[in-house]
mmCIF file of the N, C-alpha and C atoms, coordinates in Angstrom:
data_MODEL
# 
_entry.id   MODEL 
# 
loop_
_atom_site.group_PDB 
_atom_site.id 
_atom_site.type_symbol 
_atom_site.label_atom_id 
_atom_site.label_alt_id 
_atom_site.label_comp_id 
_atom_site.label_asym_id 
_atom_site.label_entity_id 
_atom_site.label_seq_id 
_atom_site.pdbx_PDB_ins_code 
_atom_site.Cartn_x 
_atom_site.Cartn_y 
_atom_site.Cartn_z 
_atom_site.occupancy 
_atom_site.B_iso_or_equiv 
_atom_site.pdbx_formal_charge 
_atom_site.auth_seq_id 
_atom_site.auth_comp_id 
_atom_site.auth_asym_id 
_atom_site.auth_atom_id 
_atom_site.pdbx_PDB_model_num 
ATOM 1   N N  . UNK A 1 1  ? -19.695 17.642 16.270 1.00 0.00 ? 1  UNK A N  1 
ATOM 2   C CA . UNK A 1 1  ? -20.210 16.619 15.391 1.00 0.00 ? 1  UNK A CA 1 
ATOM 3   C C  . UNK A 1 1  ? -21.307 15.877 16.148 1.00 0.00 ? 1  UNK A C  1 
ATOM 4   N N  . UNK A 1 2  ? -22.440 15.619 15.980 1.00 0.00 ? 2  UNK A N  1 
ATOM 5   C CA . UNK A 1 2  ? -23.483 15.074 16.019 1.00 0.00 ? 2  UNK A CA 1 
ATOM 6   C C  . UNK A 1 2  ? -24.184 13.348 14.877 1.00 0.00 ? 2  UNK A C  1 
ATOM 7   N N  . UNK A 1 3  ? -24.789 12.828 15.589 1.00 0.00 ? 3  UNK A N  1 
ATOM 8   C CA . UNK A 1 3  ? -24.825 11.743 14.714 1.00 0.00 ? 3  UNK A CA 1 
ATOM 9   C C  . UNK A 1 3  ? -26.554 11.385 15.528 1.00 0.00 ? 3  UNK A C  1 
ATOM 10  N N  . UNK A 1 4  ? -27.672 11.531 14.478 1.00 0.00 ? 4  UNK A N  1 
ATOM 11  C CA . UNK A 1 4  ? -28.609 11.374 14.808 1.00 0.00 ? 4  UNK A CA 1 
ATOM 12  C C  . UNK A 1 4  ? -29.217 10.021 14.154 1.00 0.00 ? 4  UNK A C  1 
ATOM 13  N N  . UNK A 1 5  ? -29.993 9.201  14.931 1.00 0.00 ? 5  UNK A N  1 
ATOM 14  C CA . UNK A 1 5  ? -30.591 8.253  14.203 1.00 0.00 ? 5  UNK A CA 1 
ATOM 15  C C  . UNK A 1 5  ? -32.405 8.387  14.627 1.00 0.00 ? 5  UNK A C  1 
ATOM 16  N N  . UNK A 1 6  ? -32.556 8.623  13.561 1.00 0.00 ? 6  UNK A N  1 
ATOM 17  C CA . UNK A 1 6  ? -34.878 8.535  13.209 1.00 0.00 ? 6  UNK A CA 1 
ATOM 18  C C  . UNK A 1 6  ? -34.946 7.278  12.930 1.00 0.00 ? 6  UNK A C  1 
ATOM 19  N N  . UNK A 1 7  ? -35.212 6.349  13.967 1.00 0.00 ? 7  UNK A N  1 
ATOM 20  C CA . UNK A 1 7  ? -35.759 4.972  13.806 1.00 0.00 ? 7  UNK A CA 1 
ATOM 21  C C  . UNK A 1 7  ? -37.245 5.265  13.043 1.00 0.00 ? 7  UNK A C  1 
ATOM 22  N N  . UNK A 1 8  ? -37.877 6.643  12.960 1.00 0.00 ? 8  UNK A N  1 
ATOM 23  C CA . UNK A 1 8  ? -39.241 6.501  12.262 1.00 0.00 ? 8  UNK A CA 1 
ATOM 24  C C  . UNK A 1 8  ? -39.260 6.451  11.061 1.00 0.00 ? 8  UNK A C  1 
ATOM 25  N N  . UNK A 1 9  ? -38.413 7.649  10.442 1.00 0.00 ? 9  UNK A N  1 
ATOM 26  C CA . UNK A 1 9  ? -37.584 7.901  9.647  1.00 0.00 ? 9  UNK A CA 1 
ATOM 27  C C  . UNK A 1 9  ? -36.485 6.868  8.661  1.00 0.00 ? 9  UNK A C  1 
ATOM 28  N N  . UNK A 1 10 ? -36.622 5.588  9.270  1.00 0.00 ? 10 UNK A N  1 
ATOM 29  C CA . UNK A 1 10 ? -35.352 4.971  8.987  1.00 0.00 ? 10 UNK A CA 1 
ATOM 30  C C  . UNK A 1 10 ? -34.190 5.899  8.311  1.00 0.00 ? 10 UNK A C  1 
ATOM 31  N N  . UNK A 1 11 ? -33.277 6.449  9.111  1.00 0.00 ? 11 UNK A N  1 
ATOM 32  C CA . UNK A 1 11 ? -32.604 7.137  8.726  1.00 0.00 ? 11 UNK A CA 1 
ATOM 33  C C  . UNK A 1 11 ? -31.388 8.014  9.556  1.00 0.00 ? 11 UNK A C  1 
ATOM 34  N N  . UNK A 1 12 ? -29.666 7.737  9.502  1.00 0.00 ? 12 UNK A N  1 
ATOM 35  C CA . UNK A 1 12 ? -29.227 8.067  9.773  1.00 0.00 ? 12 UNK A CA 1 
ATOM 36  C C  . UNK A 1 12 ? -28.668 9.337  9.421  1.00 0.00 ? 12 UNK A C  1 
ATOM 37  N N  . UNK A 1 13 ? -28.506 10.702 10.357 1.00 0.00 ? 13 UNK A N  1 
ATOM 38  C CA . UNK A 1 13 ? -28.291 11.883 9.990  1.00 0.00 ? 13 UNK A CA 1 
ATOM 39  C C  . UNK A 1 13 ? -26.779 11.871 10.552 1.00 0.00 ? 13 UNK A C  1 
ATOM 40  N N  . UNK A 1 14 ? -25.311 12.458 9.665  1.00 0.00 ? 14 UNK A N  1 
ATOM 41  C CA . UNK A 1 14 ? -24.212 13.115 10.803 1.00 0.00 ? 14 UNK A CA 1 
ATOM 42  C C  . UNK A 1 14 ? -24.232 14.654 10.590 1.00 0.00 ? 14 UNK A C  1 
ATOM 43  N N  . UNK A 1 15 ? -24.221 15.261 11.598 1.00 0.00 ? 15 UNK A N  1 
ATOM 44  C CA . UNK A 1 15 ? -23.808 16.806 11.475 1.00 0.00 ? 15 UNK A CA 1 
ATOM 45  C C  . UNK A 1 15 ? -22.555 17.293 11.270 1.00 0.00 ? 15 UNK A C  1 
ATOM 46  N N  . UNK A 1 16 ? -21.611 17.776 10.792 1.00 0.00 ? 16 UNK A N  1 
ATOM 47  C CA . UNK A 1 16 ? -20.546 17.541 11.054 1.00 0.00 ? 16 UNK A CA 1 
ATOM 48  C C  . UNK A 1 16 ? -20.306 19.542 11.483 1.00 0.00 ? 16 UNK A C  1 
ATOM 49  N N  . UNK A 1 17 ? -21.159 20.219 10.953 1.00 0.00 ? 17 UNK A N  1 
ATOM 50  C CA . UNK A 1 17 ? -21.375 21.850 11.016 1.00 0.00 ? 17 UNK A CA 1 
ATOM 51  C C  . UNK A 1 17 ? -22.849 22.206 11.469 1.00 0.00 ? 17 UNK A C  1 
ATOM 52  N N  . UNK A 1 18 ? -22.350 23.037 12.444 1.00 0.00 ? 18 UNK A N  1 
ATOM 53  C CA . UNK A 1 18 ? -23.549 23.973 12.858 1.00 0.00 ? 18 UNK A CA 1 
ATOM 54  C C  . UNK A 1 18 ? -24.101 24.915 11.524 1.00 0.00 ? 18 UNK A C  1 
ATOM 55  N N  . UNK A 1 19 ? -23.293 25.571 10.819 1.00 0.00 ? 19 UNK A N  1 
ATOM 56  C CA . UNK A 1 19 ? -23.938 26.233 9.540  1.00 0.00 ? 19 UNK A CA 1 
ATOM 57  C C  . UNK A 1 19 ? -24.947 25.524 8.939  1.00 0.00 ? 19 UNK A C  1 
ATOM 58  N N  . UNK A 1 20 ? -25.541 26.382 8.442  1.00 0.00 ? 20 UNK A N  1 
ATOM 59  C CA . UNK A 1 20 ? -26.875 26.170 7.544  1.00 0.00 ? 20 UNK A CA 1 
ATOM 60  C C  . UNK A 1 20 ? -26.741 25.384 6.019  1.00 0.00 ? 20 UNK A C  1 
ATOM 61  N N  . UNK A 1 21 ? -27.574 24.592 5.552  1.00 0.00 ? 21 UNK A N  1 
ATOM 62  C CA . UNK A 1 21 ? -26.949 23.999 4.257  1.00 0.00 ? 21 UNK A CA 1 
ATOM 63  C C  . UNK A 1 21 ? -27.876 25.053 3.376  1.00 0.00 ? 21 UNK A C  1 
ATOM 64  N N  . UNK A 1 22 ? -27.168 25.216 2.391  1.00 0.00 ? 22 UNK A N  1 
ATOM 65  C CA . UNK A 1 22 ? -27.806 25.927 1.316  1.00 0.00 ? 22 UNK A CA 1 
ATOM 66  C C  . UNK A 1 22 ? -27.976 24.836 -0.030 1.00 0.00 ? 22 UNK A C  1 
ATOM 67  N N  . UNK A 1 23 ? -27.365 23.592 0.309  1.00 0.00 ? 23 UNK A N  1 
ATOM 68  C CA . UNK A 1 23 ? -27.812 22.855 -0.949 1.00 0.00 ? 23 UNK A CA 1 
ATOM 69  C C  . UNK A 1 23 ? -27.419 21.736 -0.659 1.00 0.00 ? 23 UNK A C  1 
ATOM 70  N N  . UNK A 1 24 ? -28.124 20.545 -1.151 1.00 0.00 ? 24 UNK A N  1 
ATOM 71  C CA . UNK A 1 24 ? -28.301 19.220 -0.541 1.00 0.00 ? 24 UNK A CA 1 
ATOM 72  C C  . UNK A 1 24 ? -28.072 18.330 -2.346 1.00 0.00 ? 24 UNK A C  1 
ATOM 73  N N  . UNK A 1 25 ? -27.479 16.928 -2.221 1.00 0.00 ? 25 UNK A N  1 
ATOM 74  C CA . UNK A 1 25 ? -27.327 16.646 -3.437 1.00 0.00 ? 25 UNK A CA 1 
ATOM 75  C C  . UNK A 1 25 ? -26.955 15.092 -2.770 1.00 0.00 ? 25 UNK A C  1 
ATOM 76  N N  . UNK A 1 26 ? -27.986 14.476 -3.869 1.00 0.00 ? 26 UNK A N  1 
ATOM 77  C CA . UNK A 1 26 ? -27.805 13.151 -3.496 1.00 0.00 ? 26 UNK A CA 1 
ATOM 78  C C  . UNK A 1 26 ? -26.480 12.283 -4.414 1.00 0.00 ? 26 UNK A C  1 
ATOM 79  N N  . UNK A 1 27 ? -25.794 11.838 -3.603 1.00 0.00 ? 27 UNK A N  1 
ATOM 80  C CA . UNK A 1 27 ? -24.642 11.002 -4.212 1.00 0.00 ? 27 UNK A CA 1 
ATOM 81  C C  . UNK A 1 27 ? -24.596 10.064 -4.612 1.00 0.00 ? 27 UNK A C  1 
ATOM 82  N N  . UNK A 1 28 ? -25.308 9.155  -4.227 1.00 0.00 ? 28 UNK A N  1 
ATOM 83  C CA . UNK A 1 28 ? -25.586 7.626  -4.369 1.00 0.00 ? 28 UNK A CA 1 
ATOM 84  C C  . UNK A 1 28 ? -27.117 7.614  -3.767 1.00 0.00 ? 28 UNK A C  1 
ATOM 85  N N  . UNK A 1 29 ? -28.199 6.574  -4.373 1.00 0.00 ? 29 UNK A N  1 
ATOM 86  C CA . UNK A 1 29 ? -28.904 6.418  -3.973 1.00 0.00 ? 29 UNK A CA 1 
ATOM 87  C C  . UNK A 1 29 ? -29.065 6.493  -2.692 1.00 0.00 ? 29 UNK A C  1 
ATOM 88  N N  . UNK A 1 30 ? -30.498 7.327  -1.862 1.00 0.00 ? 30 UNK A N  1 
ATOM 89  C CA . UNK A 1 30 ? -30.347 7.251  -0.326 1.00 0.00 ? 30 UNK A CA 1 
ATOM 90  C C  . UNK A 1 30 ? -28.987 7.796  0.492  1.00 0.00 ? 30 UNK A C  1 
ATOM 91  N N  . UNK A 1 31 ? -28.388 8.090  -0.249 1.00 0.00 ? 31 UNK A N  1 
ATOM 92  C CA . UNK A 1 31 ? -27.294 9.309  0.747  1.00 0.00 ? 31 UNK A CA 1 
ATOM 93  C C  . UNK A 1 31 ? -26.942 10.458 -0.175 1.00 0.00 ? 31 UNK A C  1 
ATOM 94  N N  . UNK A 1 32 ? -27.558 11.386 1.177  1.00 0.00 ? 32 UNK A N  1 
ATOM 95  C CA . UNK A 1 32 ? -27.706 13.267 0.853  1.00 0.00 ? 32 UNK A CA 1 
ATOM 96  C C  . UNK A 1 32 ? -26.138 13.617 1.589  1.00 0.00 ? 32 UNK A C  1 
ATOM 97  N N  . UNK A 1 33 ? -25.860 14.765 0.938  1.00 0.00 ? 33 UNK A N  1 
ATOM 98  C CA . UNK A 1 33 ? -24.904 15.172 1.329  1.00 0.00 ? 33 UNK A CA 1 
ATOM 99  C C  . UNK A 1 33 ? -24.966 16.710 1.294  1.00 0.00 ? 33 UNK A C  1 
ATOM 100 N N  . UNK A 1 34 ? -25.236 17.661 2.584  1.00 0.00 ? 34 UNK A N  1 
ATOM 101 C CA . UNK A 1 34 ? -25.869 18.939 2.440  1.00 0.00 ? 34 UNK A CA 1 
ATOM 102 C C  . UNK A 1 34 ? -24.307 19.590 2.474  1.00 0.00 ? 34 UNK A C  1 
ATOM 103 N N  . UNK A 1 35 ? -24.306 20.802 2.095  1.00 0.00 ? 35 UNK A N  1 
ATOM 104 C CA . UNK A 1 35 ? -23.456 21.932 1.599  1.00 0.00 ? 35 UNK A CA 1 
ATOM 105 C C  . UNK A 1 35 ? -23.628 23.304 1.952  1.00 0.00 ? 35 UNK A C  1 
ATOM 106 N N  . UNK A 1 36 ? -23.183 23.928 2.774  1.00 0.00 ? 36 UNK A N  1 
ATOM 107 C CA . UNK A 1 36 ? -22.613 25.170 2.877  1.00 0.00 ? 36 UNK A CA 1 
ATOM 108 C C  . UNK A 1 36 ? -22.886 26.636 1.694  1.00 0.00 ? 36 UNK A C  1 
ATOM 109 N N  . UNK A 1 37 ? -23.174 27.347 1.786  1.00 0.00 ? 37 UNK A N  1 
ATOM 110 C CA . UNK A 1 37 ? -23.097 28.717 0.995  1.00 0.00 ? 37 UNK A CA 1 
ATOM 111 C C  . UNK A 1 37 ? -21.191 28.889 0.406  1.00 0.00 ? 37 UNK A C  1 
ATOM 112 N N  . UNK A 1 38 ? -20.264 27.901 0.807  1.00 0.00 ? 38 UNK A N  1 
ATOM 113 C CA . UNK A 1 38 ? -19.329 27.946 0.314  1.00 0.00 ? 38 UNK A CA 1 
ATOM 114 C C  . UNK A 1 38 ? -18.467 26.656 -0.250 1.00 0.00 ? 38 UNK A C  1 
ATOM 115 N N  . UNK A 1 39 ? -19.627 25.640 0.021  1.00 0.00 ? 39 UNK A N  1 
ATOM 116 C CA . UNK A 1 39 ? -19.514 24.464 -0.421 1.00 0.00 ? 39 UNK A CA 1 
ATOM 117 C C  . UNK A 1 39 ? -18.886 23.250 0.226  1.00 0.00 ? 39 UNK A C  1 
ATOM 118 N N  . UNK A 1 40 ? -18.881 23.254 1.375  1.00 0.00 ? 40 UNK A N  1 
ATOM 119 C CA . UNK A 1 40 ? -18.220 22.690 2.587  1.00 0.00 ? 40 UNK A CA 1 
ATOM 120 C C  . UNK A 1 40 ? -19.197 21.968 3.167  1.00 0.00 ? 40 UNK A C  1 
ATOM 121 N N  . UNK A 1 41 ? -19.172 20.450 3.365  1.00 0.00 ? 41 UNK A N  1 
ATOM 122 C CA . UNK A 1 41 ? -19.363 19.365 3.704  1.00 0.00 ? 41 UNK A CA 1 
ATOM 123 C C  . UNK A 1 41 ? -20.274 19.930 5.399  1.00 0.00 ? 41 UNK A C  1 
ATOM 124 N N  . UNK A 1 42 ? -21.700 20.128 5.661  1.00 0.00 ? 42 UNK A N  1 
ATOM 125 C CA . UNK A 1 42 ? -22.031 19.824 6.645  1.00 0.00 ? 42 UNK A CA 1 
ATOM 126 C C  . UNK A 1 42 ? -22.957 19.224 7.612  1.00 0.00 ? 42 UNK A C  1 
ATOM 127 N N  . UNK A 1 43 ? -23.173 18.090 6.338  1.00 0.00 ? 43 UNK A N  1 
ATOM 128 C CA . UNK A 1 43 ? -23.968 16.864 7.210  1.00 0.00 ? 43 UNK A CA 1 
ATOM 129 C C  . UNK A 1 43 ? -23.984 15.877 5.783  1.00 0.00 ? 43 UNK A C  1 
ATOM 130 N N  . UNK A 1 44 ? -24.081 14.471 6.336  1.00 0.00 ? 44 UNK A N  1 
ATOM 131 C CA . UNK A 1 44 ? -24.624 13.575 5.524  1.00 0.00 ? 44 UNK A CA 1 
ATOM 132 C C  . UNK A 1 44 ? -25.533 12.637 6.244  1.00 0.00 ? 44 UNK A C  1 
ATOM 133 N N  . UNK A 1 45 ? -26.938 12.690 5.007  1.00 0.00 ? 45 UNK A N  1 
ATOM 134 C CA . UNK A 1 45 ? -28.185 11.696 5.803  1.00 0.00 ? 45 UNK A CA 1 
ATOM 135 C C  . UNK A 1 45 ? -28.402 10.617 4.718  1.00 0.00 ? 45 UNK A C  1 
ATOM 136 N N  . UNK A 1 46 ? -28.248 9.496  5.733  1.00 0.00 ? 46 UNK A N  1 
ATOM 137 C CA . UNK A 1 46 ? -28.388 8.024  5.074  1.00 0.00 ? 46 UNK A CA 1 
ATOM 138 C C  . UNK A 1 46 ? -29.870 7.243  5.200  1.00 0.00 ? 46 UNK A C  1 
ATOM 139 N N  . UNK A 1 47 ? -30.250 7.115  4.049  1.00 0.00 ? 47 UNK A N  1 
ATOM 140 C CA . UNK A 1 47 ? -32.300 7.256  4.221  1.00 0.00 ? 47 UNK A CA 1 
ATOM 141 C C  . UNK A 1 47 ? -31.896 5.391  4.269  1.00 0.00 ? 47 UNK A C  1 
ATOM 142 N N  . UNK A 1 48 ? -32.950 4.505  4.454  1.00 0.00 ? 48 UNK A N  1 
ATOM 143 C CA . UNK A 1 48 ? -33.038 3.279  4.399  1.00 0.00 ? 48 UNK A CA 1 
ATOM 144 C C  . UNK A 1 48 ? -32.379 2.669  5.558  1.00 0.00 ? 48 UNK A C  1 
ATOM 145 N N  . UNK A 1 49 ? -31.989 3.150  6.366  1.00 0.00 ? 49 UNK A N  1 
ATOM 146 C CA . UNK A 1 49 ? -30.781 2.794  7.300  1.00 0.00 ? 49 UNK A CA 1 
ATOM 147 C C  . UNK A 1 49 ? -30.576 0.955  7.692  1.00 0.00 ? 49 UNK A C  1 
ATOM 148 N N  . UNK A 1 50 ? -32.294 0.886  7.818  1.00 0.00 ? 50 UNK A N  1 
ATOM 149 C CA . UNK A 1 50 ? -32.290 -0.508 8.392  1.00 0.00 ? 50 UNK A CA 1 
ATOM 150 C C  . UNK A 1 50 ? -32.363 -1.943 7.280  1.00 0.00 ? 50 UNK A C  1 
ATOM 151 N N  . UNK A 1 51 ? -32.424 -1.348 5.882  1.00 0.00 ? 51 UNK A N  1 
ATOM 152 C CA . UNK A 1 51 ? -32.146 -2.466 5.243  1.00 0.00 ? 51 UNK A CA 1 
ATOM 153 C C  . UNK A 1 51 ? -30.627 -2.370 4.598  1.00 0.00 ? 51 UNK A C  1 
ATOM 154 N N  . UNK A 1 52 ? -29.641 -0.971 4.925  1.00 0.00 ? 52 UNK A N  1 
ATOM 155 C CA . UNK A 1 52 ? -28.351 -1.046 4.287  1.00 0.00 ? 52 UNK A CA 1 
ATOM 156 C C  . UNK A 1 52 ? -27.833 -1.669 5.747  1.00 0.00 ? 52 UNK A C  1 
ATOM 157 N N  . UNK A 1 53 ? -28.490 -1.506 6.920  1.00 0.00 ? 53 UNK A N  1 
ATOM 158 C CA . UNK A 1 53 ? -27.515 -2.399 8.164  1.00 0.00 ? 53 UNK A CA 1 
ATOM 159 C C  . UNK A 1 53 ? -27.950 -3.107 9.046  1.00 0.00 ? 53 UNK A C  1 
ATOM 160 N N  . UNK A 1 54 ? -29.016 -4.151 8.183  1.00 0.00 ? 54 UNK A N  1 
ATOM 161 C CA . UNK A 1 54 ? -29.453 -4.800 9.007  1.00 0.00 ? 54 UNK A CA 1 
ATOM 162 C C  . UNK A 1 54 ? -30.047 -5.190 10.622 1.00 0.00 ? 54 UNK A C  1 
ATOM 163 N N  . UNK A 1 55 ? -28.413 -5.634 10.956 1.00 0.00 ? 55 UNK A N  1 
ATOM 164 C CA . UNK A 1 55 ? -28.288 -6.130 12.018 1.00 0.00 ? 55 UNK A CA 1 
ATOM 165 C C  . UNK A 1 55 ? -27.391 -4.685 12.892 1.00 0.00 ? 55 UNK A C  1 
ATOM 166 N N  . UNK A 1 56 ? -27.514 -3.448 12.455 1.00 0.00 ? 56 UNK A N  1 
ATOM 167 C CA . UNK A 1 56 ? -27.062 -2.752 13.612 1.00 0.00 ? 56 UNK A CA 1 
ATOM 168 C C  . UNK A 1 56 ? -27.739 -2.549 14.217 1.00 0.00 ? 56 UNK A C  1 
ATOM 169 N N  . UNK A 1 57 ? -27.557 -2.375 15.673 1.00 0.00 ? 57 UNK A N  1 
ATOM 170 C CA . UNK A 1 57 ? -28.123 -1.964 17.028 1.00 0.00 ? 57 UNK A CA 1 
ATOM 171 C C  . UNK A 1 57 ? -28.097 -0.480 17.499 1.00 0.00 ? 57 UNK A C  1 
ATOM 172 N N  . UNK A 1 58 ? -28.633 -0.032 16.542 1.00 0.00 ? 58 UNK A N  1 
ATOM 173 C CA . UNK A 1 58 ? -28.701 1.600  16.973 1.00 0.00 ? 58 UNK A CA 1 
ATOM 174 C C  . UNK A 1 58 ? -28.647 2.668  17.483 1.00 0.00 ? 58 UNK A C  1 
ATOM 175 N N  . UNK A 1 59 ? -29.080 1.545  19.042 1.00 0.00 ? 59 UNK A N  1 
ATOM 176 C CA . UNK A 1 59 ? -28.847 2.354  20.496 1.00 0.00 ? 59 UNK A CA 1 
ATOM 177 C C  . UNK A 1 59 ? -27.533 1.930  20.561 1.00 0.00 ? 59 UNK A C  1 
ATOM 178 N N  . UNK A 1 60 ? -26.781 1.170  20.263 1.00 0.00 ? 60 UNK A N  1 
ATOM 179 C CA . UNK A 1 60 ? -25.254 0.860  20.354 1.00 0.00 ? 60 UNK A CA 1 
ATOM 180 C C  . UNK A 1 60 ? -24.288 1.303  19.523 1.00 0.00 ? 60 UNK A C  1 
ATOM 181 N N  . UNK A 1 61 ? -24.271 2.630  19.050 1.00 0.00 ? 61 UNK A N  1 
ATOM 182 C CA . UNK A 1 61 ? -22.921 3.206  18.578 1.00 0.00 ? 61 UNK A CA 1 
ATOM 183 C C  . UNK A 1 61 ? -21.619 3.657  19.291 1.00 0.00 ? 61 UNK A C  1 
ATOM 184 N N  . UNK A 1 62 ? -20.455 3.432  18.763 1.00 0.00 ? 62 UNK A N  1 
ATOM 185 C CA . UNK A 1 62 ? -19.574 3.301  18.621 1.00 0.00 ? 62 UNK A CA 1 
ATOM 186 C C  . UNK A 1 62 ? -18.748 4.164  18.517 1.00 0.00 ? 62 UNK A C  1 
ATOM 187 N N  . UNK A 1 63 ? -18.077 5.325  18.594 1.00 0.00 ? 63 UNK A N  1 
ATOM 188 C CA . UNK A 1 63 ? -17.768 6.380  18.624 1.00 0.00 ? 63 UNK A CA 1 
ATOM 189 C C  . UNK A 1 63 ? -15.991 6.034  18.180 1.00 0.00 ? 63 UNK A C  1 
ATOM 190 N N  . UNK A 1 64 ? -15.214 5.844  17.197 1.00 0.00 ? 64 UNK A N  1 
ATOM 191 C CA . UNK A 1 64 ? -13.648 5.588  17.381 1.00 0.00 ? 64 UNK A CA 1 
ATOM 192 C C  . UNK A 1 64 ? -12.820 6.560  17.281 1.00 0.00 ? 64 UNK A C  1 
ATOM 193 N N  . UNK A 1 65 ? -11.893 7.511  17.607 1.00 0.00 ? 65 UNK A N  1 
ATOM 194 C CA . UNK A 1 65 ? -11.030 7.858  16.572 1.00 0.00 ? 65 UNK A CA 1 
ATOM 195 C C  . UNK A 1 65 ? -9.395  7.274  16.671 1.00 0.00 ? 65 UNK A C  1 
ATOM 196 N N  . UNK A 1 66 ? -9.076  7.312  14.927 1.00 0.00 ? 66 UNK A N  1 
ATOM 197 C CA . UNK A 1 66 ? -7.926  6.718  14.812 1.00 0.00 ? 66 UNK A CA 1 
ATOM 198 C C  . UNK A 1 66 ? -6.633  7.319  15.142 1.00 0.00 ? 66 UNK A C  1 
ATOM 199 N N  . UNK A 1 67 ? -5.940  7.240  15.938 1.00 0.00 ? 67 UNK A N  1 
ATOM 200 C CA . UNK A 1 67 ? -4.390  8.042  16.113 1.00 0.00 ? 67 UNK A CA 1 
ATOM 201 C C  . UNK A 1 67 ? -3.736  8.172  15.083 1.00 0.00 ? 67 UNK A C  1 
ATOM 202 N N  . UNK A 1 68 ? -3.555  9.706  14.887 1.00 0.00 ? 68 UNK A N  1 
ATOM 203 C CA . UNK A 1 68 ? -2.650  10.313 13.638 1.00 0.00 ? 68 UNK A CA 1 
ATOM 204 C C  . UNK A 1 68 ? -1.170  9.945  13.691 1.00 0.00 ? 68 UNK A C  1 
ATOM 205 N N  . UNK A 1 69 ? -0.418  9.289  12.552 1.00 0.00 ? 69 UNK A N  1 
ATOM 206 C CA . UNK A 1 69 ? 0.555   9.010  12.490 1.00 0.00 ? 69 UNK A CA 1 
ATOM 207 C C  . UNK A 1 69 ? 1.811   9.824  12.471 1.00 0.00 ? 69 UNK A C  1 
ATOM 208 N N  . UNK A 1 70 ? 2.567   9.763  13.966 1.00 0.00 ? 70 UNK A N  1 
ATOM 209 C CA . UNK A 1 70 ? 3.464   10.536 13.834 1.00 0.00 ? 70 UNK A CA 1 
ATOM 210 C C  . UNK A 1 70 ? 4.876   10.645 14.160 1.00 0.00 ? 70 UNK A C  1 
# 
Protein backbone atom coordinates (compact mmCIF):
# COMPACT_ATOMS: atom_id res chain seq x y z
CA UNK A 1 0.00 0.00 0.00
CA UNK A 2 1.30 3.29 -1.01
CA UNK A 3 -0.13 6.74 -0.23
CA UNK A 4 1.04 9.53 -2.53
CA UNK A 5 0.50 13.21 -2.08
CA UNK A 6 0.94 15.94 -5.52
CA UNK A 7 1.10 19.12 -3.61
CA UNK A 8 1.01 20.42 -7.50
CA UNK A 9 -1.68 18.46 -8.20
CA UNK A 10 -3.53 19.19 -5.03
CA UNK A 11 -4.21 15.77 -4.65
CA UNK A 12 -4.09 12.75 -2.59
CA UNK A 13 -3.46 9.28 -4.34
CA UNK A 14 -3.71 5.59 -2.07
CA UNK A 15 -2.52 2.54 -3.94
CA UNK A 16 -3.77 -0.16 -2.35
CA UNK A 17 -2.75 -2.80 -5.70
CA UNK A 18 0.03 -3.05 -7.90
CA UNK A 19 -2.52 -4.23 -10.78
CA UNK A 20 -3.50 -2.09 -13.44
CA UNK A 21 -6.95 -0.20 -13.25
CA UNK A 22 -9.07 -0.85 -16.10
CA UNK A 23 -11.76 1.59 -14.93
CA UNK A 24 -11.91 4.59 -12.77
CA UNK A 25 -15.39 6.05 -11.47
CA UNK A 26 -15.96 8.96 -9.57
CA UNK A 27 -17.99 8.49 -6.28
CA UNK A 28 -18.49 11.64 -4.81
CA UNK A 29 -17.33 14.72 -6.14
CA UNK A 30 -13.33 14.81 -6.37
CA UNK A 31 -12.87 11.17 -5.25
CA UNK A 32 -11.91 8.50 -8.04
CA UNK A 33 -11.96 5.19 -7.20
CA UNK A 34 -9.92 2.96 -9.89
CA UNK A 35 -10.89 -0.81 -10.48
CA UNK A 36 -9.35 -3.86 -11.54
CA UNK A 37 -10.29 -6.04 -14.82
CA UNK A 38 -12.22 -7.93 -12.00
CA UNK A 39 -13.50 -5.18 -10.14
CA UNK A 40 -11.42 -4.93 -7.06
CA UNK A 41 -10.65 -1.78 -5.30
CA UNK A 42 -7.01 -0.55 -6.38
CA UNK A 43 -6.44 2.90 -5.59
CA UNK A 44 -8.43 5.89 -4.51
CA UNK A 45 -7.43 9.64 -5.62
CA UNK A 46 -8.74 12.55 -3.64
CA UNK A 47 -8.48 15.79 -6.11
CA UNK A 48 -8.83 19.22 -3.98
CA UNK A 49 -6.91 17.87 -1.12
CA UNK A 50 -6.04 21.25 0.37
CA UNK A 51 -9.40 22.83 0.62
CA UNK A 52 -11.18 19.31 1.95
CA UNK A 53 -8.07 19.48 4.75
CA UNK A 54 -7.14 22.50 5.28
CA UNK A 55 -4.94 22.49 7.99
CA UNK A 56 -3.19 19.06 7.20
CA UNK A 57 0.47 18.94 7.18
CA UNK A 58 1.26 16.69 4.47
CA UNK A 59 4.74 15.98 5.12
CA UNK A 60 3.23 14.70 8.47
CA UNK A 61 1.29 11.53 7.92
CA UNK A 62 0.33 9.23 10.15
CA UNK A 63 0.35 5.74 9.39
CA UNK A 64 -2.21 3.66 12.26
CA UNK A 65 -3.35 0.29 12.30
CA UNK A 66 -6.15 -0.81 14.52
CA UNK A 67 -5.77 -4.25 16.52
CA UNK A 68 -8.19 -6.92 15.37
CA UNK A 69 -10.48 -8.01 17.98
CA UNK A 70 -9.83 -11.18 19.45
Amino acid sequence: MKLKVDQQADALYLTLSEAPASRSEEVSPGIIVDYDDQERVVGIEMLYLSKRAPTVDARRLMFETVPQAG
